[in-house]
C-alpha positions in Angstrom: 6.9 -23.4 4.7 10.0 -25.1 4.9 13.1 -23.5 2.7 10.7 -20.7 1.4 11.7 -17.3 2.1 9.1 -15.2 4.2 8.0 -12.2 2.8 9.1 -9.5 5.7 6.3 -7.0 6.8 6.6 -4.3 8.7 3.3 -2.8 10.2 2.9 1.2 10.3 -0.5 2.3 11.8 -1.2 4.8 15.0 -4.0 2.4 16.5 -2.5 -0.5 18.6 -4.9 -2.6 18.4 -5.3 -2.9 14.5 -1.6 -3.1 14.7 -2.4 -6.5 17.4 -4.8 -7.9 14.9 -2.4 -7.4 11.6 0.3 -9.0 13.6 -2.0 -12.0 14.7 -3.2 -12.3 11.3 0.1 -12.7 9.7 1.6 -14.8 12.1 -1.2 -17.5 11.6 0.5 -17.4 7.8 3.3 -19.8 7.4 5.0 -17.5 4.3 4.2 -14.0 6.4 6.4 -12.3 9.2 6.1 -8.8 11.4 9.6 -7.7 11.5 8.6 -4.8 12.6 5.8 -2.0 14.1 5.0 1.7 13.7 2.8 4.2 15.0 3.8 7.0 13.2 5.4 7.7 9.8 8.6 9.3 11.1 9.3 5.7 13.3 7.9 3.5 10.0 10.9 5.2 7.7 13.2 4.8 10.2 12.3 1.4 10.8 12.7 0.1 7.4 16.2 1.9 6.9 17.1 -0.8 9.7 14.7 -3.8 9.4 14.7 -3.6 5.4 11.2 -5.5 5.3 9.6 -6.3 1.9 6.5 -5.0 2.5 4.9 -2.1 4.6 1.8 -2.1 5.8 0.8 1.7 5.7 -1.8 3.5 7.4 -2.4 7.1 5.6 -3.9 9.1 8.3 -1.5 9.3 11.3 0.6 12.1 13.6 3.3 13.7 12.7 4.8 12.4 8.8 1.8 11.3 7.1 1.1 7.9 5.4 1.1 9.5 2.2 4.8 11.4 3.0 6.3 7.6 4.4 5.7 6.3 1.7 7.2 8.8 -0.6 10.4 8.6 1.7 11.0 4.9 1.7 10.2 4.6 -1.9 13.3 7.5 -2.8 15.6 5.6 0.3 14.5 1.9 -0.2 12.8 1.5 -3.9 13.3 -2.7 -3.2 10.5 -2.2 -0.3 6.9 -2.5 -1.4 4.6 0.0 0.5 0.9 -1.3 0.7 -1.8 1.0 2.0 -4.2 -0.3 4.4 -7.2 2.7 5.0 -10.4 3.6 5.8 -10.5 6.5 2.7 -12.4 5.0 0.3 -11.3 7.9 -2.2 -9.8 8.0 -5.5 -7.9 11.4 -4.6 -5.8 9.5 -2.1 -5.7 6.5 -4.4 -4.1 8.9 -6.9 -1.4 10.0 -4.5 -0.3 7.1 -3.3 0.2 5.7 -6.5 2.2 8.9 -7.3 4.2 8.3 -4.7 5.1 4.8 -5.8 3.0 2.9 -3.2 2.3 -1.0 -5.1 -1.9 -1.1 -3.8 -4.3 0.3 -2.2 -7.0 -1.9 0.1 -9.7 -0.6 2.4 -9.5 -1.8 6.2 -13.7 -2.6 5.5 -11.8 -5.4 3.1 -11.6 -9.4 3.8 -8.7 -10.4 5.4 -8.0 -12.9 2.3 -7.8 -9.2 0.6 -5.6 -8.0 2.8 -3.2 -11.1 2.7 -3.8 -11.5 -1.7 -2.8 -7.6 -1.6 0.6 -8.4 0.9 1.9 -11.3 -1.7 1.0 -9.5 -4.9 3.1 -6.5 -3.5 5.8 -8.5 -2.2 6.2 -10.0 -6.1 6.0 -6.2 -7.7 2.5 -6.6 -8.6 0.0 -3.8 -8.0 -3.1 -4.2 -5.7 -6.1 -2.1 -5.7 -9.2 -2.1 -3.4 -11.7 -3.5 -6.2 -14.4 -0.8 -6.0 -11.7 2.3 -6.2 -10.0 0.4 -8.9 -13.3 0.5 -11.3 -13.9 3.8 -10.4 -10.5 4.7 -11.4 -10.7 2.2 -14.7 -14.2 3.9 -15.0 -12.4 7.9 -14.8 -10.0 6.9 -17.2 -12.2 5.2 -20.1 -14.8 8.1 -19.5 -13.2 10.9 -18.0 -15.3 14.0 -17.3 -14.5 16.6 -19.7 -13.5 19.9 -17.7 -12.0 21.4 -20.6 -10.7 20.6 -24.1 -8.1 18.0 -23.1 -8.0 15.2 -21.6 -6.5 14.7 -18.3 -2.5 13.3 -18.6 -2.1 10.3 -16.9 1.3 10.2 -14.7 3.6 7.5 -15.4 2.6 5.4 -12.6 -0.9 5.5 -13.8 -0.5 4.0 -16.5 1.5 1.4 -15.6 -1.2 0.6 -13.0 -3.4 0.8 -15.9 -1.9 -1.7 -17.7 -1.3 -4.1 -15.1 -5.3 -3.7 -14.1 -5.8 -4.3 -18.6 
């Protein structure tokens, strides 16, 4: 793409070779580059202090500073720099954190690759992205919540913005 600006990626997962195939993936996109690669969350923060990338691919589940943690770090340090999370949880409980933390989606590595990439741009233009089946299930908890007690759980900020922008 010729005079567009390419949204910057960096790539944070402990598995090398799902790192390989992200990268391949990416490259074959004419308005997506890998700046950058981690295999832990410690290396992915320090990574974007120096790379600044728009977008961080982010594993939840790996040594040392989790997924979860990363996110929450670059978010305080870099609040420009979109963290996706690419996992294999298909749980709301981490869906809930994440969001908490101020991560901008959510998509399962079962997904489509078209997914994968649709979930990359919207992040990289402050849109939220959810994994469809969590995001019902959350839309679903929400309109019909189980009733534990007399009120109703408080959604967090964040949740309700994502809320909206799913509305």
């Amino acid at each position: 793409m010729a005079g567009a600006k390419r949204i910057r990626n960096l790539l944070a997962d402990d598995h090398a070779v799902l790192r390989a195939g992200l990268r391949a993936l990416l490259a074959a996109q004419g308005d997506l580059e890998v700046v950058g690669e981690a295999s832990e969350g410690a290396e992915a923060i320090r990574l974007c202090q120096a790379l600044r990338p728009d977008v961080v691919v982010m594993d939840i589940s790996m040594p040392g500073v989790s997924g979860i943690d990363a996110t929450a770090c670059i978010k305080r340090d870099l609040p420009s720099t979109k963290v996706l999370i690419l996992s294999m949880h298909d749980d709301r409980g981490y869906l809930r954190q994440v969001l908490r933390v101020g991560a901008s989606g959510y998509v399962l590595k079962k997904a489509a690759d078209t997914e994968l990439l649709a979930a990359i741009r919207a992040a990289a233009r402050g849109d939220v992205f959810l994994d469809p089946a969590l995001a019902k299930a959350l839309v679903d908890e929400v309109v019909e919540p189980r009733v534990t007690s007399a009120e109703p759980p408080a959604l967090s900020d964040r949740e309700r913005e994502v809320l909206r922008l799913l509305a």
